[in-house]
N, C-alpha and C positions, 0 to 999 in steps of 0.2 A: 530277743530283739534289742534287750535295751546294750548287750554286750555289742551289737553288729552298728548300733545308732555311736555307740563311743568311742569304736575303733573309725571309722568313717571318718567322725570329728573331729580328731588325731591326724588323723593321714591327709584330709582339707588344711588343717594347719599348718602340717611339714610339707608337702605337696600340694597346693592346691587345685591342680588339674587331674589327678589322680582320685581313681573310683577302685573299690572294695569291693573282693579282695584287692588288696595290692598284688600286681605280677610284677617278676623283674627280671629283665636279660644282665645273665651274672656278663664281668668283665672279662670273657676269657679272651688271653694273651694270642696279638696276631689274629682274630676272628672278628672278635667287639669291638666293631669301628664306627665310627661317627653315624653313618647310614641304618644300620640297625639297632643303634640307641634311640636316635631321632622318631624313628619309625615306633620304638616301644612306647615310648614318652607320648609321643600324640594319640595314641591308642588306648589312653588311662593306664597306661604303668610308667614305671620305671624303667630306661636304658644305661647300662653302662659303658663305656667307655674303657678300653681296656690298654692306659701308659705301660701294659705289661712289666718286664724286665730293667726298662729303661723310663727316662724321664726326657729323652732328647726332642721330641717332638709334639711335644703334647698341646702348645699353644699352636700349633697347624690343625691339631686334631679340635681343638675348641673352635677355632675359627671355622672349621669346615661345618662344625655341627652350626652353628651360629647362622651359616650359609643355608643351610638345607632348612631349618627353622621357617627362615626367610622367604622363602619357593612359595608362595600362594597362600600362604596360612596364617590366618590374625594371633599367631601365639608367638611372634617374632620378640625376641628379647630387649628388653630394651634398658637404656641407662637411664639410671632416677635421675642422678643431676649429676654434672659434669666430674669426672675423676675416678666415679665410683663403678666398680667390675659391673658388668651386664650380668642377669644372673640367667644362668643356661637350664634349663627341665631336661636334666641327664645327668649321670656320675661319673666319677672319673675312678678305675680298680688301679693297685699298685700292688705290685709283689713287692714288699718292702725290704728283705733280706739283698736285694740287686738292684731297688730301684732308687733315683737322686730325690731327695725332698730337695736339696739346694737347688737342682735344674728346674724343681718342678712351680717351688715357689714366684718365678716371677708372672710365670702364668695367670695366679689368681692375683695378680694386679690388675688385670684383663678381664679377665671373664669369673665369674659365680657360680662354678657348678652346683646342682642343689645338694647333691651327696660325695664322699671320699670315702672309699672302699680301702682298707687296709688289711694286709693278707701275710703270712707268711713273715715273722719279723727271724730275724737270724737268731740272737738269743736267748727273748723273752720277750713279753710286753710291755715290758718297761722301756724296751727301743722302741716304744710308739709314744713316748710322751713327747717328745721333738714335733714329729708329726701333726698328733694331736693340737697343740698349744700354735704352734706356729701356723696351723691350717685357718684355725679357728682366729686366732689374731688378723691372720689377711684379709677375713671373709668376714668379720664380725660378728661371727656364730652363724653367718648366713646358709653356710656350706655343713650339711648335717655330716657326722662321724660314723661310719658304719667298720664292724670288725668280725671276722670271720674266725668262728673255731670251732672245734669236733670234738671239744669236751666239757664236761661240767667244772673241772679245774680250773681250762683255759678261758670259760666264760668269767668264771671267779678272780681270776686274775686280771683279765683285760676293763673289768667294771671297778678293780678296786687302783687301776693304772690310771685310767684314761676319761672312766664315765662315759663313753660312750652313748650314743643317738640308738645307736640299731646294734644288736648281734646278730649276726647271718648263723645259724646252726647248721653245719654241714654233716649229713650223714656220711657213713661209710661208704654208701653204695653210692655216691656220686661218682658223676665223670672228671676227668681232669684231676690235677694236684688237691691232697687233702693229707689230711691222718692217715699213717699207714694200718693205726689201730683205731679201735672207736666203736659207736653204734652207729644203728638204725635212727634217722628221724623219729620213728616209733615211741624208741626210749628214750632219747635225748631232748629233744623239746620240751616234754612235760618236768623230765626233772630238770633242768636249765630255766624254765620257767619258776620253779617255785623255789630252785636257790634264789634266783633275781628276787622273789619276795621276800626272802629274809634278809636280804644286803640292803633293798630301798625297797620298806614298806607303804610308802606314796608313790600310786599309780603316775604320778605327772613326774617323778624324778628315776623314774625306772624306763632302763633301755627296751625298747620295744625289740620283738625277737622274731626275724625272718625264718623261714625253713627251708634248705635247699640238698638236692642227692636224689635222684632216681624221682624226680616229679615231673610226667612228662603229657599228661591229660587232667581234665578237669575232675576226674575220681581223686588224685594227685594230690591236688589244690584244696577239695574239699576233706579229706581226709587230714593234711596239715593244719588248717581251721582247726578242727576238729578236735587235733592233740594240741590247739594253743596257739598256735602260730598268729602273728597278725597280717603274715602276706606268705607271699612264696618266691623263692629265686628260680630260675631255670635256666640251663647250659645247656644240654643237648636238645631239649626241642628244638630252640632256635638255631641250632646248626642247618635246619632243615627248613629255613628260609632263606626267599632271593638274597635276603641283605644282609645273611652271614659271608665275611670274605675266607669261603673255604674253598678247596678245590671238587670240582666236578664228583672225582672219583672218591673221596672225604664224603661228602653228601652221600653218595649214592651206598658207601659203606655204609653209612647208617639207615639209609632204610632198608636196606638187603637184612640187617641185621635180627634177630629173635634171641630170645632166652637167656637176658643182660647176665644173668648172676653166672650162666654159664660161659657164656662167647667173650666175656671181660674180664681183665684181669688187674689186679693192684701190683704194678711192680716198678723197679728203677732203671729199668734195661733202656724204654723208648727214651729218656732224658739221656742216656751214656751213650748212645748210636748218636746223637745229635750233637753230642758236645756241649751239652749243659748242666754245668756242675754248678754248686753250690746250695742246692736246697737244704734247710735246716733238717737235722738228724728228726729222723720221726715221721717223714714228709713221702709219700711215693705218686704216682698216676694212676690211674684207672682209665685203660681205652683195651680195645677190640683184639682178638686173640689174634697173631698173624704169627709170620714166618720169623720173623726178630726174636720175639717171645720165645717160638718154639725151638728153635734152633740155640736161644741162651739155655734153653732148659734143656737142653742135650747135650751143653757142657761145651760150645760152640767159643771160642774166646773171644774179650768183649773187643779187641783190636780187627779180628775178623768180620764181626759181626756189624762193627760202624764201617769196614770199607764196603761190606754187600748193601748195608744202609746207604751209602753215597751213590753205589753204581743203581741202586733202584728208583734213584730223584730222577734218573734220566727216561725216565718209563712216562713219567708224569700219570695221570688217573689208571694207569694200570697197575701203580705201585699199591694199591689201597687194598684193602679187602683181606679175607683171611688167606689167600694166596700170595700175598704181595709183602712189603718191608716196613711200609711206612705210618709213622702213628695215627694213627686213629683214636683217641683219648673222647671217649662217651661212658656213658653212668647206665646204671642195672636196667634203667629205666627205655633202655634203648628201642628196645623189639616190641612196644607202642608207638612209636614214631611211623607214618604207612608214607605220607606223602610233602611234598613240601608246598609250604602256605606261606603267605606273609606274616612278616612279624607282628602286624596292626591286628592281623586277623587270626592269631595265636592267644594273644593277647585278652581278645574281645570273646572268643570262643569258649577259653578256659576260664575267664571270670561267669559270663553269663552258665557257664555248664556249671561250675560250681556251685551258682546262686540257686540253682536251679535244684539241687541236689540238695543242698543246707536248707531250702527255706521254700521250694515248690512253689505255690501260689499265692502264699504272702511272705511276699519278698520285700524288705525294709528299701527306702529308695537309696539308688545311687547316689 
């Protein structure tokens, strides 16, 4: 109890509308749009906000969240005193290997996200000290640092770069871009947790450590607690709400789908049919087994294979599924996914199921 009363007190601090556990809709590229951060955020979690690839847009994207805040709701953001950014209850994700810190800077003139998600740097972590420093300069430490990695190395690294607010631990079995190598959350958590105690042995100067990869119910959630975690991220559940911007046939891939470890696959085929090069050496996808896949794995050449990937965008939701061409990027954790729900009510569902599991009838207060 007294570990669940200090994590709380932590999470009021850096969030204060946010209840324990902490959920969070990770920033994936093109899906994590203003609508279903907003939505997480008012729900007691965290939304992210996903500048993906680029940085060209991202003060339309704050404005719009800032908008929807606004709609009926007393949690409307607002400016302490004249000059100073608004601060917004949502994050903003950057693939940093492709994304502008210079575009993205003038934004936080504007607006206060409460967190910056940093992912993927081209060389090393030490190309996030720019980032870092000049994030935090805008915002006045307002805007927490969070940093994503899939190892006990790169956790070591990134804490002795940047100090970091949050490390997101990615397991293996996640959907979407990650480590092509690595663990299970299982193993990774606990030992990334107790390096972080020998780097900062003061709890209040130690980065707090999310868990994210194949958690996609509130078993999920409580079992992340449980190896340490002080919240959890999640990607493909929320593809499976109204206020993922995915397509029809995208969704319904993922609920059609069962038996993640089998029906998914980690490879670099879906980024080279679409024409997206540059991910740092190390780096692959994990989505849903189709005809791209399987046709590269029969020795299909990759100039072939991105024209049958163009003639298949023309299919629209019949391209999806394991009969079809087009990515579908979900994590192990996919074949628990049955139906689609609001993001509010994903949210609400997997913190109460989890409490429910951790702590049954005496359950410490939200």
């Amino acid at each position: 109890m007294h570990f669940v009363d200090a994590l709380q007190n932590k999470i009021r601090a850096n969030y204060p509308w946010a209840a324990s556990p902490l959920i969070v809709s990770a920033p994936m590229a093109k899906v994590a749009m203003p609508k279903l951060a907003v939505a997480v955020s008012r729900a007691g979690g965290l939304g992210f906000i996903a500048a993906g690839y680029h940085s060209d847009h991202l003060e339309d994207l704050l404005e719009e969240a800032e908008d929807l805040f606004q709609e009926g709701l007393p949690d409307t953001p607002v400016e302490s005193e004249k000059g100073v950014p608004k601060f917004l209850r949502i994050g903003v994700g950057f693939i940093t290997w492709s994304a502008s810190l210079e575009k993205a800077l003038p934004s936080f003139s504007r607006y206060c996200p409460a967190a910056v998600w940093l992912f993927a740097p081209p060389k090393g972590f030490q190309d996030l000290i720019p980032w870092a420093t000049k994030i935090r300069e805008a915002t006045a430490l307002r805007t927490k640092i969070w940093v994503q990695v899939g190892s006990v190395s790169d956790a070591v690294e990134v804490v002795n770069a940047i100090d970091p607010d949050v490390i997101v631990v990615q397991g293996l079995d996640a959907g979407g871009h990650s480590l092509a190598r690595g663990a299970s959350i299982v193993s990774l958590v606990p030992e990334i947790n107790d390096k972080l105690r020998e780097l900062r042995p003061y709890p209040q100067k130690r980065a707090d450590v999310l868990a994210a990869g194949a958690i996609s119910d509130s078993r999920g959630v409580a079992g992340a607690m449980a190896l340490g975690a002080q919240g959890c991220v999640l990607g493909t559940r929320f593809l499976a709400s109204p206020e993922s911007m995915i397509a029809y046939g995208y969704q319904k891939a993922i609920l059609d789908a069962s038996d993640g470890g089998i029906t998914t696959v980690r490879t670099k085929i879906y980024d080279k049919v679409r024409d997206i090069h540059g991910w740092p050496e190390g780096y692959d996808g994990r989505g849903l087994i189709n005809k791209t896949f399987l046709d590269h794995l029969g020795g299909l050449s990759e100039i072939k294979n991105r024209e049958l990937y163009r003639e298949e965008l023309n299919r629209g939701d019949e391209g999806y599924g394991p009969n079809g061409r087009l990515t579908t990027y979900a994590g192990t954790g996919v074949g628990l996914i049955k139906e689609v729900i609001s993001a509010g009510d994903i949210v609400k569902s997997l913190r109460e199921g989890a409490r429910n599991i951790l702590f049954g009838q005496h359950q410490p207060k939200l």
